[in-house]
C-alpha positions as CSV (number, residue, x, y, z in Angstrom):
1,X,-17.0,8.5,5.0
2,X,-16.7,4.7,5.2
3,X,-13.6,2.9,4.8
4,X,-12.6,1.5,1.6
5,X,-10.2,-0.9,1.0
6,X,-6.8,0.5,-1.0
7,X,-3.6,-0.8,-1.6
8,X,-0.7,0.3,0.7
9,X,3.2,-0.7,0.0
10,X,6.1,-1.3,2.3
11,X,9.0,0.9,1.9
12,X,11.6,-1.9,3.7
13,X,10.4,-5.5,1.5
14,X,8.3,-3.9,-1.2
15,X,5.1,-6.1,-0.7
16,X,1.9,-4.8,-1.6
17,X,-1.2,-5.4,0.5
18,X,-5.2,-4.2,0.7
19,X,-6.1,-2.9,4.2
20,X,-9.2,-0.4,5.5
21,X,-8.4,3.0,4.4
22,X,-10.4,6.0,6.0
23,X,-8.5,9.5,5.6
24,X,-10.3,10.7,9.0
25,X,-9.0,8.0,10.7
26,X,-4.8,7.9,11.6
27,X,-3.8,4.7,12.2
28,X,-0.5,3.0,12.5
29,X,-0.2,0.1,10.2
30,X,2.5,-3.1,9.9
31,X,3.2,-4.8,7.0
32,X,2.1,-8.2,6.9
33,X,5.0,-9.9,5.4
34,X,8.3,-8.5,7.2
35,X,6.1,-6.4,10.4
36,X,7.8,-3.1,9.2
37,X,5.5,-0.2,10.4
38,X,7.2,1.7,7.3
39,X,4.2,1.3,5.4
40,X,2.5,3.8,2.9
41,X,-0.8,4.3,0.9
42,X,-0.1,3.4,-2.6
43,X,-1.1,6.3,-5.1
44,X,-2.2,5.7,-8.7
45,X,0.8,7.6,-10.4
46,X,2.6,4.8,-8.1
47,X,0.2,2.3,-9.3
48,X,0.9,3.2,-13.1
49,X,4.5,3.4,-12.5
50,X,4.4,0.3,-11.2
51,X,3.0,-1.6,-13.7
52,X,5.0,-0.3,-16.5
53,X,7.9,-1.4,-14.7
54,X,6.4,-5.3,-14.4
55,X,7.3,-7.7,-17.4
56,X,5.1,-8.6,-20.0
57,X,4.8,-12.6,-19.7
């Protein structure tokens, strides 16, 4: 299986970020905006959790 780009979160600043995801493949990621290696793949119950919680503009 190819990569595929998905959407991982940081657990220290909260930013979310696309990267390469391939389950086969275990890599240690960083997160781009605070360099935290305390990053996780972003599930879609997280995903629908998430954007319940945003404010409607």
């Amino acid at each position: 299986m190819a990569a595929q780009k998905k959407t991982f979160y940081c657990l220290r600043c909260q930013a979310r970020f696309p990267m390469d995801h391939d389950p086969k493949v275990v890599v240690e990621r960083t997160c781009p905006k605070c360099g935290s290696n305390s990053v996780r793949l972003e599930t879609p119950a997280a995903a629908a959790r998430r954007a319940e919680q945003q404010p409607a503009n």
